[in-house]
mmCIF file of the N, C-alpha and C atoms, coordinates in Angstrom:
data_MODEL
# 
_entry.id   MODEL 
# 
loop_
_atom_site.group_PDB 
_atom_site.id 
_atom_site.type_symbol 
_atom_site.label_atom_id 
_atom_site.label_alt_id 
_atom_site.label_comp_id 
_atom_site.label_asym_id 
_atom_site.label_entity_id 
_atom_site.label_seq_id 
_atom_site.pdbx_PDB_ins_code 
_atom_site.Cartn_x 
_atom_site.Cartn_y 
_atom_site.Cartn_z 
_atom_site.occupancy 
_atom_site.B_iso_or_equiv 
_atom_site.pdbx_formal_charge 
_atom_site.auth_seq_id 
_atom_site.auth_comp_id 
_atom_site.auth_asym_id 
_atom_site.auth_atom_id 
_atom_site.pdbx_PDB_model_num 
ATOM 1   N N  . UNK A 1 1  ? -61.629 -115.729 -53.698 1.00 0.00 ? 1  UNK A N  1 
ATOM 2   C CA . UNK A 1 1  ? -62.109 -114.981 -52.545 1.00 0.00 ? 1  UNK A CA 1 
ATOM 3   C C  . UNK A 1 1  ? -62.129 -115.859 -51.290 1.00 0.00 ? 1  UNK A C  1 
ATOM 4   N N  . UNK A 1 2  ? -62.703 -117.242 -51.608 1.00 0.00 ? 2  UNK A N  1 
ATOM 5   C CA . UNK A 1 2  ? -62.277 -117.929 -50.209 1.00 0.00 ? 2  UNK A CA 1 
ATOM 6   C C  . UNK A 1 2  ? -61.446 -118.466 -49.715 1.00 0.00 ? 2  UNK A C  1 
ATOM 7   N N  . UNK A 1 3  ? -60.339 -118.504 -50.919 1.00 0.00 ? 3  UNK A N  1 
ATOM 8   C CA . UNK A 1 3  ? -59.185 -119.132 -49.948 1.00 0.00 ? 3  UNK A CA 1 
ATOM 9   C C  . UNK A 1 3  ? -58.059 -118.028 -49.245 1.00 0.00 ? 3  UNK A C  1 
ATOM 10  N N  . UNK A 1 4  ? -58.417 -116.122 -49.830 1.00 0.00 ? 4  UNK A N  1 
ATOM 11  C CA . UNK A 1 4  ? -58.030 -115.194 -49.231 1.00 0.00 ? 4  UNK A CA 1 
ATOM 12  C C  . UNK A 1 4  ? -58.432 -114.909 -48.040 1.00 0.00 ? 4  UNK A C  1 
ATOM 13  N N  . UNK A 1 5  ? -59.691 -114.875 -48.266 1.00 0.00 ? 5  UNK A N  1 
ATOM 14  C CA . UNK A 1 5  ? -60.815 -114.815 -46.645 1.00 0.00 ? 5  UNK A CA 1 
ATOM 15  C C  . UNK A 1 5  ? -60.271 -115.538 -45.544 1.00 0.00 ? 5  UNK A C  1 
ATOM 16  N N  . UNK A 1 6  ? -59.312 -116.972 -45.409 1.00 0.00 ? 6  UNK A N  1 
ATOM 17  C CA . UNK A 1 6  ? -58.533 -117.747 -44.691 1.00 0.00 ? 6  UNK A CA 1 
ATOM 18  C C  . UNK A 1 6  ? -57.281 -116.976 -44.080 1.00 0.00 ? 6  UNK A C  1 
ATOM 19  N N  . UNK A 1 7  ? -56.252 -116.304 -45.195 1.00 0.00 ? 7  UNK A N  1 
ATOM 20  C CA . UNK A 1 7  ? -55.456 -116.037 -45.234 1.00 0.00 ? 7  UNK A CA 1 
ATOM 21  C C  . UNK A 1 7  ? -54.435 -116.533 -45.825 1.00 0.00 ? 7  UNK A C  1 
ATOM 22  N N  . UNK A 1 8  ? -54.786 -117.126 -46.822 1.00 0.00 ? 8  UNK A N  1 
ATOM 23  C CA . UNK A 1 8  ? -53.817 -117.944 -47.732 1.00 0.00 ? 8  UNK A CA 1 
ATOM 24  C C  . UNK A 1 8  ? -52.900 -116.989 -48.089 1.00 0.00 ? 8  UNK A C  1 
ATOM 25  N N  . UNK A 1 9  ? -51.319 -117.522 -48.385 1.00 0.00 ? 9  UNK A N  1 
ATOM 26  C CA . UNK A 1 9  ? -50.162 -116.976 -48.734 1.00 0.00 ? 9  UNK A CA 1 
ATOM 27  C C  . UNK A 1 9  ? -50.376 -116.622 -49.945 1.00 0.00 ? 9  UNK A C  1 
ATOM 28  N N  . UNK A 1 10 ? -50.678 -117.320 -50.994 1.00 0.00 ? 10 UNK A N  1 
ATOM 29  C CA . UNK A 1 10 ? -51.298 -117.133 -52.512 1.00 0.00 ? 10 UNK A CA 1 
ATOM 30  C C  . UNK A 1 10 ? -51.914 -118.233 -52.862 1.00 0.00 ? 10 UNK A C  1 
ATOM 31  N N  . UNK A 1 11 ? -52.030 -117.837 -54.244 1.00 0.00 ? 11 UNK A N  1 
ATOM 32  C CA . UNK A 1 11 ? -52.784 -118.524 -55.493 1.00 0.00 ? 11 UNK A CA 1 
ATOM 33  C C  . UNK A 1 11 ? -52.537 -117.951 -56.877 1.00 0.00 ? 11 UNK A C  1 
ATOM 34  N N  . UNK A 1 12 ? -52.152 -119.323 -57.699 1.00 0.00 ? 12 UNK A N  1 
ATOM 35  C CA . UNK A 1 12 ? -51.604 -119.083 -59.021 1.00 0.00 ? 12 UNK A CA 1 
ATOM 36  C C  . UNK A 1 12 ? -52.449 -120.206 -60.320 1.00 0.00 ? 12 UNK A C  1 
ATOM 37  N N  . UNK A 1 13 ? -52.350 -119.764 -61.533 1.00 0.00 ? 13 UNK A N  1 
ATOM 38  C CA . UNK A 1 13 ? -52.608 -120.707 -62.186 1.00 0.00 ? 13 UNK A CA 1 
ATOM 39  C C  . UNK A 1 13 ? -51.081 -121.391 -62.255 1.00 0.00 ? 13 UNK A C  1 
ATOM 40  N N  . UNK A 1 14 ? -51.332 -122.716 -62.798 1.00 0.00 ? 14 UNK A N  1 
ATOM 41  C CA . UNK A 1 14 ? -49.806 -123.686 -62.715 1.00 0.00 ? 14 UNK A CA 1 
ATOM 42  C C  . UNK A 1 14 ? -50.328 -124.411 -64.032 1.00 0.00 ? 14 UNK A C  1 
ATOM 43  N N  . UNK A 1 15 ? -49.123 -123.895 -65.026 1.00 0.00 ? 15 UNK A N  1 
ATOM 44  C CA . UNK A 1 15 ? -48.792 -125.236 -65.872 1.00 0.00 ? 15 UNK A CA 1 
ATOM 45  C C  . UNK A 1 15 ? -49.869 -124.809 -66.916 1.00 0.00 ? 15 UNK A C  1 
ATOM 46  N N  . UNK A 1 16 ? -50.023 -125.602 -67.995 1.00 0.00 ? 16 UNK A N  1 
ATOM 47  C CA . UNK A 1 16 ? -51.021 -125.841 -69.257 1.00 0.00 ? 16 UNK A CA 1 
ATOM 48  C C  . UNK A 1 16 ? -52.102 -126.205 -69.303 1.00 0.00 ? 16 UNK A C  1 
ATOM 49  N N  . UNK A 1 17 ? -52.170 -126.744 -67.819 1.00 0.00 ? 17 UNK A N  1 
ATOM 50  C CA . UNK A 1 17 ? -54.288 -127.437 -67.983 1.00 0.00 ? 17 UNK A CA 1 
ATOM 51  C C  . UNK A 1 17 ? -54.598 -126.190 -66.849 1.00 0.00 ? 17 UNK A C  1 
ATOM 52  N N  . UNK A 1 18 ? -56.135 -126.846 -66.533 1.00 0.00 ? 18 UNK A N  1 
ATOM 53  C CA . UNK A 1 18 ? -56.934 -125.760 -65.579 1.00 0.00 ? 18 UNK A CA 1 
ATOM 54  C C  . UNK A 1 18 ? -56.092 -126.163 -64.326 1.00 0.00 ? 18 UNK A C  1 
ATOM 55  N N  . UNK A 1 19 ? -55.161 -125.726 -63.940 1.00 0.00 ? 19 UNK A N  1 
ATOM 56  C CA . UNK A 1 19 ? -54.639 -125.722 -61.862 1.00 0.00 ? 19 UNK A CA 1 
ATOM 57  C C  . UNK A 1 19 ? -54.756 -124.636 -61.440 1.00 0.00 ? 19 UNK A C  1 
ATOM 58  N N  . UNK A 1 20 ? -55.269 -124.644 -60.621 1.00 0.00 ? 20 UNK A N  1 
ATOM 59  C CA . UNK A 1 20 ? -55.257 -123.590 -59.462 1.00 0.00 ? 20 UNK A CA 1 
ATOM 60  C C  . UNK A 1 20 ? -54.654 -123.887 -58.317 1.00 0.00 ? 20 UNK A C  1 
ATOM 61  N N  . UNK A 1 21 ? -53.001 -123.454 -58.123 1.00 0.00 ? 21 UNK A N  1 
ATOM 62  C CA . UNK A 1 21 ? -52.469 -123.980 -57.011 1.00 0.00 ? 21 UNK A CA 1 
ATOM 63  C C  . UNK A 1 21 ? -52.620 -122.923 -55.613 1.00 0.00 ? 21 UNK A C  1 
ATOM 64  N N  . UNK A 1 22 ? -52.549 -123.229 -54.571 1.00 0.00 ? 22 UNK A N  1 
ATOM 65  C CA . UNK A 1 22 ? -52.784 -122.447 -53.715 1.00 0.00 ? 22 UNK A CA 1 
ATOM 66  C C  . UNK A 1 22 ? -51.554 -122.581 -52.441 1.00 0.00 ? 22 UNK A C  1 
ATOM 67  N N  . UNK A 1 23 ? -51.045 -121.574 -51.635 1.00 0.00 ? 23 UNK A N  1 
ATOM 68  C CA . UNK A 1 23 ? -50.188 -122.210 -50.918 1.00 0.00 ? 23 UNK A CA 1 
ATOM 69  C C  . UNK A 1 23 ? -50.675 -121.628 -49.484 1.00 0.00 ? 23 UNK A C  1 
ATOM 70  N N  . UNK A 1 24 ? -50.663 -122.300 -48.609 1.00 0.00 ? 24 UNK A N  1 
ATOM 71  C CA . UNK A 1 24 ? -51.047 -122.043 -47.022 1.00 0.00 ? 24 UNK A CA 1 
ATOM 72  C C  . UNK A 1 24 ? -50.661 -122.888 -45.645 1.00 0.00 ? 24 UNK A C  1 
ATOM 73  N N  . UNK A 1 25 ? -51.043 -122.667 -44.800 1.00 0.00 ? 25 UNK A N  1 
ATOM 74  C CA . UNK A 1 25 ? -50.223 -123.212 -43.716 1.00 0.00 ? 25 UNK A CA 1 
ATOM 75  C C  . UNK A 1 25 ? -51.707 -124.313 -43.991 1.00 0.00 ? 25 UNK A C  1 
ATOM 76  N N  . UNK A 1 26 ? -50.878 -125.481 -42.655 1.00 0.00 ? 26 UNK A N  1 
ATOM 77  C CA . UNK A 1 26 ? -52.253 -126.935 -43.100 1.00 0.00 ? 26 UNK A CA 1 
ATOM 78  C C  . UNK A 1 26 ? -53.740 -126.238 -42.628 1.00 0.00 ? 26 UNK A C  1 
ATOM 79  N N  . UNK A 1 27 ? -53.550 -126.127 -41.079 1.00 0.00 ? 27 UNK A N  1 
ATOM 80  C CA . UNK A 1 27 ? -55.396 -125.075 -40.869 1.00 0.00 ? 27 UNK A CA 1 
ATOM 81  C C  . UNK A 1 27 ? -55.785 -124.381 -41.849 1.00 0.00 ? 27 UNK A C  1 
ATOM 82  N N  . UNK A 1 28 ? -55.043 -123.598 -42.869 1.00 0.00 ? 28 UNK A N  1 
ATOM 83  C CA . UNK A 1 28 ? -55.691 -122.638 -43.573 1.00 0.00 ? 28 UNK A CA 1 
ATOM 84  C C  . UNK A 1 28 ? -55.886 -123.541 -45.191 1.00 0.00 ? 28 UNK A C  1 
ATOM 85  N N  . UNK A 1 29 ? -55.336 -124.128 -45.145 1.00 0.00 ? 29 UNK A N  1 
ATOM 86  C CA . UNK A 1 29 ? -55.627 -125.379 -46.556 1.00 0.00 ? 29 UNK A CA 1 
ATOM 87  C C  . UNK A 1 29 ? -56.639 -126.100 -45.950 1.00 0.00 ? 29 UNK A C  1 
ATOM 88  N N  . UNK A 1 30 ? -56.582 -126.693 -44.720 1.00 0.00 ? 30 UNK A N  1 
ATOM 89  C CA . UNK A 1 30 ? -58.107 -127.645 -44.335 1.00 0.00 ? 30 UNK A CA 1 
ATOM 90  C C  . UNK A 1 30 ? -58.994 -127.137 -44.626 1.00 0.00 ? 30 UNK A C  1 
ATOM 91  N N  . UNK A 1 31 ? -59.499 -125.983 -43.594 1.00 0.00 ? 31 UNK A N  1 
ATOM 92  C CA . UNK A 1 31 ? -60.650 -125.127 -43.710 1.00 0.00 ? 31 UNK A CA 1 
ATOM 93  C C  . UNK A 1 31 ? -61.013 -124.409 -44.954 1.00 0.00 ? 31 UNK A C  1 
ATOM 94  N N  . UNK A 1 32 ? -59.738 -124.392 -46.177 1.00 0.00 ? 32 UNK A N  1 
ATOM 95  C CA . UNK A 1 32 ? -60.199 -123.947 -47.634 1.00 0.00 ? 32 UNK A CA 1 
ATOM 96  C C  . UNK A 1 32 ? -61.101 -124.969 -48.167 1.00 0.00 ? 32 UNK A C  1 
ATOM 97  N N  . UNK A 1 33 ? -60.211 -126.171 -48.096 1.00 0.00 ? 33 UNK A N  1 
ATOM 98  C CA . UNK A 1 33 ? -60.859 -127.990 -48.115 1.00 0.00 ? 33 UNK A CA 1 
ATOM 99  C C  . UNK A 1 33 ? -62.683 -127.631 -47.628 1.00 0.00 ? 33 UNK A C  1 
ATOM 100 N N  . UNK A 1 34 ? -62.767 -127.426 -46.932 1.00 0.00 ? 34 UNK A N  1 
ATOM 101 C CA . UNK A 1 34 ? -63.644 -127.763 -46.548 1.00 0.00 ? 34 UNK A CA 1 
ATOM 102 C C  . UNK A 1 34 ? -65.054 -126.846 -46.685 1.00 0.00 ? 34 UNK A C  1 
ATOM 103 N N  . UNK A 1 35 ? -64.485 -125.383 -47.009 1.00 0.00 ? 35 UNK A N  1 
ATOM 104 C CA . UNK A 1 35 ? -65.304 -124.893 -47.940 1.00 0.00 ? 35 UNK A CA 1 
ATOM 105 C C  . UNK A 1 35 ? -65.697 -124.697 -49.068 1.00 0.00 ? 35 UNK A C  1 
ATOM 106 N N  . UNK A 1 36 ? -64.792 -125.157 -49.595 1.00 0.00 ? 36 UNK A N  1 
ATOM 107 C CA . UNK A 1 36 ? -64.995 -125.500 -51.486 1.00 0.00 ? 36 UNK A CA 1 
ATOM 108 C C  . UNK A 1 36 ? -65.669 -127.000 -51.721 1.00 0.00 ? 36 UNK A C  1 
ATOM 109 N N  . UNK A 1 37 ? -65.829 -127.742 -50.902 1.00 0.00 ? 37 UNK A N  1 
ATOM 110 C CA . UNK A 1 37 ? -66.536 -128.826 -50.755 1.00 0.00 ? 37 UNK A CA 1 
ATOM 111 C C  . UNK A 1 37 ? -68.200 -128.473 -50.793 1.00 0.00 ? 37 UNK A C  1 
ATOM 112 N N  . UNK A 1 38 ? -68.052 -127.319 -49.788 1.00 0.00 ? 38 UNK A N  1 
ATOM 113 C CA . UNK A 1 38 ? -69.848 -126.782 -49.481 1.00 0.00 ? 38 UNK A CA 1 
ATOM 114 C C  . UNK A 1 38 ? -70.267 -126.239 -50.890 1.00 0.00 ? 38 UNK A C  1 
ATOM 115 N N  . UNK A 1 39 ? -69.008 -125.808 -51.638 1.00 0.00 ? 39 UNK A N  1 
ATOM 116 C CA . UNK A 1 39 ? -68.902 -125.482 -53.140 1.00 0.00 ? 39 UNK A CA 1 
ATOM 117 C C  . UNK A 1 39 ? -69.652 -125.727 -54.124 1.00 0.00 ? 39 UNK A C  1 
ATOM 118 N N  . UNK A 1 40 ? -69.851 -127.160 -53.907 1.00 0.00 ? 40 UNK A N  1 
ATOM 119 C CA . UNK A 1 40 ? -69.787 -128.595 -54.943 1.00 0.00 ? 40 UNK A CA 1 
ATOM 120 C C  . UNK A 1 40 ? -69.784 -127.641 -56.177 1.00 0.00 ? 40 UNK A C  1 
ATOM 121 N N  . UNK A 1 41 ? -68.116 -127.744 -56.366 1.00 0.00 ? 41 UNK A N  1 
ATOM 122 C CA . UNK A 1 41 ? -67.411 -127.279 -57.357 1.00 0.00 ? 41 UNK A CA 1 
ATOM 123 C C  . UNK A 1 41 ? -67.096 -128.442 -58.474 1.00 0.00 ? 41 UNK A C  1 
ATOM 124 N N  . UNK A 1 42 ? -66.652 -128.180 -59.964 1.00 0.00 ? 42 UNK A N  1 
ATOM 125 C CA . UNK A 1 42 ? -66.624 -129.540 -60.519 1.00 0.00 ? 42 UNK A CA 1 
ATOM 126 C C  . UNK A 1 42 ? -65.159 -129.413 -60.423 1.00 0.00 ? 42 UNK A C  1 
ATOM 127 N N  . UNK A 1 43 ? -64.239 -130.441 -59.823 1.00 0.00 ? 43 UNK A N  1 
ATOM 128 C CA . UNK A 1 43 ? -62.667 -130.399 -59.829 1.00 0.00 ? 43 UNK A CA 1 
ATOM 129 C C  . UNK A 1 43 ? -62.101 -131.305 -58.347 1.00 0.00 ? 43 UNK A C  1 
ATOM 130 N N  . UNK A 1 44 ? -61.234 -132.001 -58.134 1.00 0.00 ? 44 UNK A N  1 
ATOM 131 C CA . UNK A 1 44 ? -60.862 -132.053 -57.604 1.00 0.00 ? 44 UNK A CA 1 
ATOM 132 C C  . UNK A 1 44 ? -59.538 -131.350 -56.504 1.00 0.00 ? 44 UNK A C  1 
ATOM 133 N N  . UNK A 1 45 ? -59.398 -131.721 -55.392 1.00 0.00 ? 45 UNK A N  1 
ATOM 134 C CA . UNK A 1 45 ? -58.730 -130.924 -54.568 1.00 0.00 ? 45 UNK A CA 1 
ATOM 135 C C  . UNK A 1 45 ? -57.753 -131.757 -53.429 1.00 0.00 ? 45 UNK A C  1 
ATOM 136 N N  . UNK A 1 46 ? -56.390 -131.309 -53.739 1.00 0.00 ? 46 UNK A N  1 
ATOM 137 C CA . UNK A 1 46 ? -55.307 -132.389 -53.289 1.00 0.00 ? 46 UNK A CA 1 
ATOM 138 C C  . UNK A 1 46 ? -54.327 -131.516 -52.269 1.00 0.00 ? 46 UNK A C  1 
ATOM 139 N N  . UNK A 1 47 ? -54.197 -131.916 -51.141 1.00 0.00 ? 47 UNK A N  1 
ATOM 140 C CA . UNK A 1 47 ? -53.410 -131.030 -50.054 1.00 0.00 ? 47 UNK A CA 1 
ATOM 141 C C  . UNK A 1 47 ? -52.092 -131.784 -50.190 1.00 0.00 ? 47 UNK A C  1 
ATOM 142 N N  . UNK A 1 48 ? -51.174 -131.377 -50.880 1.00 0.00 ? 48 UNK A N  1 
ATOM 143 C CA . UNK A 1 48 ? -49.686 -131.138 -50.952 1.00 0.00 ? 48 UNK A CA 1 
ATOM 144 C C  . UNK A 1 48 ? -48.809 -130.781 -49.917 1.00 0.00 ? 48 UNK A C  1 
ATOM 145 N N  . UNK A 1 49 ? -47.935 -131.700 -49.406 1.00 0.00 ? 49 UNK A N  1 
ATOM 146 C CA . UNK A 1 49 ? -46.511 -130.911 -48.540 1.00 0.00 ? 49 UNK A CA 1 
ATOM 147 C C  . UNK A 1 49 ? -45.343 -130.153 -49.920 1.00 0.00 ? 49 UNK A C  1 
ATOM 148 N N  . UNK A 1 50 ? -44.926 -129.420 -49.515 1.00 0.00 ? 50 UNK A N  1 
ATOM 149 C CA . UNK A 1 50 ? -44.104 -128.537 -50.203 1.00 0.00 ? 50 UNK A CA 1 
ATOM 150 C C  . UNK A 1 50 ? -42.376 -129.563 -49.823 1.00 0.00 ? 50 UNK A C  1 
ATOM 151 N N  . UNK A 1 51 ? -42.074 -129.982 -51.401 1.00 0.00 ? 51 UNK A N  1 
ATOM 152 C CA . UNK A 1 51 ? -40.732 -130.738 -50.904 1.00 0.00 ? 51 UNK A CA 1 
ATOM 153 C C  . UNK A 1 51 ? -39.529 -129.562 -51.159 1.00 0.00 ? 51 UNK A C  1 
ATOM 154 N N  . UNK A 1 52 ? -38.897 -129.555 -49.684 1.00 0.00 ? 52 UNK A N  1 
ATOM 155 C CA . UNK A 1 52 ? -38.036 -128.440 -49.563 1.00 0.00 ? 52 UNK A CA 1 
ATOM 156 C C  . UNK A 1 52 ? -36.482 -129.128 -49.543 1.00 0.00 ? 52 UNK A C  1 
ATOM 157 N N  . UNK A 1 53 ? -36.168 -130.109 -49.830 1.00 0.00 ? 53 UNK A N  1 
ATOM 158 C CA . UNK A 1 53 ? -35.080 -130.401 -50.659 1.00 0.00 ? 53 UNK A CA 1 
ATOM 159 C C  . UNK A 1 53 ? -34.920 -130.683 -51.965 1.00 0.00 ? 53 UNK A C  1 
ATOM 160 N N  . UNK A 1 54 ? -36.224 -131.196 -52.443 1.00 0.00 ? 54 UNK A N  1 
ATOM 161 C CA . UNK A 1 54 ? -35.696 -131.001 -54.338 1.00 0.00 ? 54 UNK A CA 1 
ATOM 162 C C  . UNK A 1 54 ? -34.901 -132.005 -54.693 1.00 0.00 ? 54 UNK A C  1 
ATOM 163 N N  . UNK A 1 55 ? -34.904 -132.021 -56.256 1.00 0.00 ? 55 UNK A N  1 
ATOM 164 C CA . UNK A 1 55 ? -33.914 -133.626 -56.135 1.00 0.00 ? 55 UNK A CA 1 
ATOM 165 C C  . UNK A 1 55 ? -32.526 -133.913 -55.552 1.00 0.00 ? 55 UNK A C  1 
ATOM 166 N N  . UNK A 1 56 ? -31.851 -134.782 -55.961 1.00 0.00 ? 56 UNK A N  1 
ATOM 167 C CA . UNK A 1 56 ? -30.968 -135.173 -54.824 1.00 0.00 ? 56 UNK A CA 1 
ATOM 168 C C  . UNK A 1 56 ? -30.152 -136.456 -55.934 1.00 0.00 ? 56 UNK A C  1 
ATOM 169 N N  . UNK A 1 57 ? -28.801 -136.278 -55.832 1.00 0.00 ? 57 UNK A N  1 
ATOM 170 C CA . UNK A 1 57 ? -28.272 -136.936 -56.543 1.00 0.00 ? 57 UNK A CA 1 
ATOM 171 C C  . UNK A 1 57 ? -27.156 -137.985 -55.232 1.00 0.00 ? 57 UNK A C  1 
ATOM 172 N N  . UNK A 1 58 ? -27.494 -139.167 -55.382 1.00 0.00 ? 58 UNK A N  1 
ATOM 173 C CA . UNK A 1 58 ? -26.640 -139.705 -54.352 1.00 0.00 ? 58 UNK A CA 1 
ATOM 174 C C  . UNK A 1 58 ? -25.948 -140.966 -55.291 1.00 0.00 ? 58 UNK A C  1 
ATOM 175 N N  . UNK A 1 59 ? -24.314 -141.028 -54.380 1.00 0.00 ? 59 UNK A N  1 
ATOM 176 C CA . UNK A 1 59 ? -23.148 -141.410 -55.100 1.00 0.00 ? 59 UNK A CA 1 
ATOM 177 C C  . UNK A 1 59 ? -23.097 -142.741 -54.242 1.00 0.00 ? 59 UNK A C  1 
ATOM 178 N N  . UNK A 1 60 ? -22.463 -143.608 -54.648 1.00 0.00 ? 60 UNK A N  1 
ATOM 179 C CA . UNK A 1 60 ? -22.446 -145.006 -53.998 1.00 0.00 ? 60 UNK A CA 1 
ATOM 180 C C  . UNK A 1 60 ? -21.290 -144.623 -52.821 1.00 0.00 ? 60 UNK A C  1 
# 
């Protein structure tokens, strides 16, 4: 609910353990940051750039 209330693009579970990934522009990831802090939620919380090239194979 609060990282919709922002306007976050989404939110998914990711992968086999507990993730909750979330995707948003940086203001709307800060200000999520910073209310899930007022949270004191048990988990940590890591603001990610999205890598938009992906791997990359380079030839000599």
């Amino acid at each position: 609910k609060t990282a919709h209330k922002l306007g976050i693009y989404g939110t998914y579970l990711s992968g086999a353990g507990p993730t909750v990934a979330t995707l948003g522009d940086q203001a709307s990831l800060t200000q999520l940051r910073i209310e899930l802090e007022q949270q004191n939620l048990n988990g940590s919380l890591r603001l990610l750039r999205i890598d938009t090239e992906g791997a990359t194979v380079r030839g000599e």
